[in-house]
C-alpha positions in Angstrom: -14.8 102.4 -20.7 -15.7 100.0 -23.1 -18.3 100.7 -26.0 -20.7 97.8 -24.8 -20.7 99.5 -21.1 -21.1 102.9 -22.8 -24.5 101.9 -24.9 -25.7 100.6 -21.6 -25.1 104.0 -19.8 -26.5 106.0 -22.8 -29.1 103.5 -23.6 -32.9 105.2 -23.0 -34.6 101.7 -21.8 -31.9 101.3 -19.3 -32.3 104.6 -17.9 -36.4 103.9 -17.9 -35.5 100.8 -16.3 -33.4 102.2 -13.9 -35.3 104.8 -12.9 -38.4 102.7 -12.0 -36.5 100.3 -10.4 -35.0 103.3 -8.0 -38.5 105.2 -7.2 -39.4 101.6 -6.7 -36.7 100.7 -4.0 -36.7 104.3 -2.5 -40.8 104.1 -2.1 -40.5 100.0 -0.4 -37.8 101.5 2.1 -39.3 104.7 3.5 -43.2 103.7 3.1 -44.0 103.7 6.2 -42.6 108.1 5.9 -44.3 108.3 2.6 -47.4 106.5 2.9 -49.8 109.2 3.5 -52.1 107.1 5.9 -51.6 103.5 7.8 -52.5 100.7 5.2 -54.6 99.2 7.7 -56.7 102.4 8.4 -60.3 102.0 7.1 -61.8 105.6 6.5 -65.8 106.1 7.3 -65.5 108.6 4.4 -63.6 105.9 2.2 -66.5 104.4 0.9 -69.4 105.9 -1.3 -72.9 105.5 0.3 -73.5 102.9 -1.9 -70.5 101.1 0.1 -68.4 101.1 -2.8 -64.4 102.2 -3.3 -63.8 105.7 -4.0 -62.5 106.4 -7.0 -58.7 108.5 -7.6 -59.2 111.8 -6.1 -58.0 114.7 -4.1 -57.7 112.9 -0.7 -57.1 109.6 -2.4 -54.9 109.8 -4.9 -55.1 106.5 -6.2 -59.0 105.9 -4.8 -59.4 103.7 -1.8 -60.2 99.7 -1.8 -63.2 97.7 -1.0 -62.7 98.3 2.8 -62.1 101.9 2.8 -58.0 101.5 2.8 -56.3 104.2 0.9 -54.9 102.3 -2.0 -51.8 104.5 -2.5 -50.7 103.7 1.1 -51.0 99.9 0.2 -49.5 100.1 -2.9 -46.5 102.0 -1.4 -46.1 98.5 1.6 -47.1 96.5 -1.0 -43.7 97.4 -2.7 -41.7 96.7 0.2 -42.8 92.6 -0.2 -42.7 92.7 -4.0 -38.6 93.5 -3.5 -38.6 91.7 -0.5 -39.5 88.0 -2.1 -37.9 88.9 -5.4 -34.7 89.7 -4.1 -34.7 87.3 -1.1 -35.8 84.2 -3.5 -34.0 85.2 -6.6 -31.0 85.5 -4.0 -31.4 82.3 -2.7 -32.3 80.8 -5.6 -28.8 82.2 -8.1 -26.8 80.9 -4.9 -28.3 77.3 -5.2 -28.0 77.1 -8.9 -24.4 78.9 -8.9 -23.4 76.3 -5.9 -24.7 73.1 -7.9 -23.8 74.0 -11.5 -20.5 74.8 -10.6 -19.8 71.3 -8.6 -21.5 69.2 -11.3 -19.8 71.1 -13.9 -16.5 71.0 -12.2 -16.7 67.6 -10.6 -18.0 65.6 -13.5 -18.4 61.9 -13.1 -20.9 60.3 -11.1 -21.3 63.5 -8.7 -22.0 65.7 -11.6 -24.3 63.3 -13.4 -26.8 62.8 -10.2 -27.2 66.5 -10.0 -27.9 67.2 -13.1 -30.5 64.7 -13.0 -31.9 66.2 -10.3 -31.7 69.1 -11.9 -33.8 67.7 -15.1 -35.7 66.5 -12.7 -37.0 68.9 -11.2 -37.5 71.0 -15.0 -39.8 68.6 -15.8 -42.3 69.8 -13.3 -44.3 73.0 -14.3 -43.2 75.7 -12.0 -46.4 77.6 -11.4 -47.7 73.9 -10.5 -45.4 73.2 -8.3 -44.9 76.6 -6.3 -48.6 76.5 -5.6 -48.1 72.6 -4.5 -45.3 73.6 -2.2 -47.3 76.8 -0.7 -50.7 74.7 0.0 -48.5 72.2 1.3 -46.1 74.1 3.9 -48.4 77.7 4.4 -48.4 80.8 2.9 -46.4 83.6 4.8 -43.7 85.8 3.4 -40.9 83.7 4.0 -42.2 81.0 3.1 -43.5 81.9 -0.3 -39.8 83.4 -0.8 -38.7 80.0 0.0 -40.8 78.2 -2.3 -39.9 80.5 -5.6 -36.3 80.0 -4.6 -36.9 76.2 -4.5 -38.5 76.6 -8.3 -36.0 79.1 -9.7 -32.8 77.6 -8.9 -32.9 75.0 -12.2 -32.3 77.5 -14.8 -29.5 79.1 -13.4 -28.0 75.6 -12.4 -28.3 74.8 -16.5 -26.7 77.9 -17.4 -23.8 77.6 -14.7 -23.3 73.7 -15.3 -22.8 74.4 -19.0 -20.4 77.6 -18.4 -18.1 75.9 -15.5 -17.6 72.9 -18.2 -16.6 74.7 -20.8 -14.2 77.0 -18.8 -12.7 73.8 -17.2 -11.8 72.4 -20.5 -9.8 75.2 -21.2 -5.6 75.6 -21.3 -5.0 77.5 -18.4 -7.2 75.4 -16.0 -4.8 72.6 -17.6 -2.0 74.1 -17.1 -2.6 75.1 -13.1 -3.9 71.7 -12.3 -0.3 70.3 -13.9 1.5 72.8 -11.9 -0.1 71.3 -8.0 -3.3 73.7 -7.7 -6.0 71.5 -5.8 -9.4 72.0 -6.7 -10.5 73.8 -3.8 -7.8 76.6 -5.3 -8.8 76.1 -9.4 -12.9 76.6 -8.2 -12.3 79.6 -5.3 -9.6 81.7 -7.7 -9.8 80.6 -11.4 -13.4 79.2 -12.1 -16.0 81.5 -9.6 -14.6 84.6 -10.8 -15.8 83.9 -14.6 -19.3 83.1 -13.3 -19.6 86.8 -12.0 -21.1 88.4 -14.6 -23.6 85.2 -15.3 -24.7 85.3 -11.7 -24.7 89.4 -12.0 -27.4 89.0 -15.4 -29.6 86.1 -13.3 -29.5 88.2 -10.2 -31.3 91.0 -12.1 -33.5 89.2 -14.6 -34.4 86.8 -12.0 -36.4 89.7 -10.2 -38.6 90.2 -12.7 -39.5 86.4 -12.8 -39.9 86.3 -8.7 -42.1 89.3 -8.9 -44.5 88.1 -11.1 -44.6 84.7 -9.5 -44.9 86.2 -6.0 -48.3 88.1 -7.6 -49.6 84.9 -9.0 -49.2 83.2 -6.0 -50.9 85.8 -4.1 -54.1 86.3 -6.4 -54.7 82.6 -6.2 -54.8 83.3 -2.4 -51.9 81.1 -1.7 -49.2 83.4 -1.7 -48.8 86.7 0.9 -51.7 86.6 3.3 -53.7 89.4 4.3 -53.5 92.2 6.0 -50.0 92.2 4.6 -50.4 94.1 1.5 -48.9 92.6 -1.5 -49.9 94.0 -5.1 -50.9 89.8 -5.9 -53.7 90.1 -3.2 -54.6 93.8 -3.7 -56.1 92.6 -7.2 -57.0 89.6 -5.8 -59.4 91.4 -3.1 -60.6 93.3 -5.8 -61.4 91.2 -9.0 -64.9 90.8 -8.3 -64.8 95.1 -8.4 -62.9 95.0 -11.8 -66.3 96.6 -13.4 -67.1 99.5 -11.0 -63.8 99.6 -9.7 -60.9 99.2 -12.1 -58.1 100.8 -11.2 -58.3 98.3 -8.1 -56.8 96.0 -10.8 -55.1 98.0 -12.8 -53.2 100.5 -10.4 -51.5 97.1 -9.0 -51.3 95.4 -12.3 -49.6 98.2 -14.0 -47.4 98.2 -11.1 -45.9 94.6 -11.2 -46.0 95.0 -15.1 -43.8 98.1 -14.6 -41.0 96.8 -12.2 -40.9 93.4 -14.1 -40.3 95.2 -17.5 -37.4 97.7 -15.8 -36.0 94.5 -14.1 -36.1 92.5 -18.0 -34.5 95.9 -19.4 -31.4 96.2 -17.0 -30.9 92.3 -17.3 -30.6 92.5 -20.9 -28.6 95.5 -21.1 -25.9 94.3 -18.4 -25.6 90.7 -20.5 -24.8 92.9 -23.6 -22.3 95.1 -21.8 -20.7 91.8 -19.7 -20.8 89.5 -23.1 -20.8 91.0 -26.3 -21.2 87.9 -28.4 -25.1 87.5 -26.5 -26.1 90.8 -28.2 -29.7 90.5 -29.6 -30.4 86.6 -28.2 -33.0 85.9 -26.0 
């Protein structure tokens, strides 16, 4: 084992990261064993007589919410859509930018100039602008909002792989296989993909953390995952105007998506040490 792949398995902020990111995972996959009462449930007990949220406690662990929902059941479904759009739309999103940096890079000419304009393109429009654009435009759901951070995302990782695939087919050996019959199909497929692993590896985790805290934004402006789908967005969102009587209802969720965004930043960083050196301390 090498010494870069060694300080990421001895490294404390990976193992933070790694550890969050697994309670995380294990808590969206079994939450409907774990969650100690239905999300949807609204207690008669889970408001004060004043009709306001109960507060962390020995029944409610983490309080309930402005309807009498147990907030530690929500937060634990909640989870489940966080991973869900991150990884679905960071998925989709280091497929399209792997798919079209590679063929710009690799193809060049006229074909690689259009979609790298495109690409430019469509850099030029703020992304938090334009996700909310495309989610008043089409409808917020799930999917959809996992389909509209995918369709925001993909540019970076285009730039990254256009600029990667051009330098590694300038090199000698590409040359040399070319000269000796290999069609391009064959160069891409067994010579060129295989060096993009470890970029697409780095986006496919740091992207998370971006997807995450987009899919929250979108949800507190209301535009993101609707009701009564819990999503840790909307859970602050149905709250803010509770932030003064009721804070953790903000800061449970907040500290939540803060949490699994940081882990998901630590691992990415770590794993494009390990996989290239020479990045070591660039951001």
């Amino acid at each position: 084992m090498s010494r870069s792949w060694q300080r990421f398995f001895r490294s404390g902020t990976v193992l933070f990261g790694l550890v969050v990111i697994a309670v995380t995972v294990v808590v969206a996959v079994f939450a409907g064993v774990l969650a100690p009462y239905d999300y949807q449930q609204q207690f008669f007990d889970g408001l004060s007589l004043e009709g306001a949220p109960l507060p962390p406690g020995e029944r409610f662990w983490l309080g309930t919410d402005t309807l009498g929902r147990d907030l530690l059941s929500r937060m634990m479904v909640g989870a489940q859509t966080s991973l869900i759009v991150g990884v679905v739309a960071n998925g989709v999103a280091v497929t399209i930018g792997t798919v079209l940096g590679t063929l710009a890079g690799f193809l060049r000419g006229w074909v690689g100039t259009a979609l790298m304009r495109f690409t430019d393109l469509m850099m030029a429009f703020p992304v938090l602008i334009l996700a909310i654009a495309l989610a008043a435009i089409i409808g917020p759901s799930l999917w959809i909002v996992a389909m509209v951070i995918a369709a925001v995302n993909w540019v970076q990782v285009a730039r990254v792989v256009y600029t990667e695939t051009t330098s590694i087919a300038e090199r000698e050996f590409i040359t040399a296989i070319r000269n000796l019959g290999a069609s391009d199909a064959r160069i891409l497929a067994r010579h060129i993909v295989p060096h993009l692993v470890p970029t697409m590896l780095v986006w496919a985790t740091l992207g998370i953390a971006t997807t995450v805290l987009l899919e929250a934004t979108l949800s507190f402006l209301g535009i993101g995952v609707q009701p009564p789908q819990p999503s840790w967005g909307n859970i602050i969102q149905e709250s803010v105007s509770y932030f003064t009587t009721a804070p953790w209802l903000v800061f449970i969720p907040g500290a939540a998506i803060l949490l699994l965004a940081l882990s998901f930043n630590l691992v990415g960083d770590a794993l494009r040490d390990a996989m290239d050196p020479t990045q070591r301390g660039r951001g």
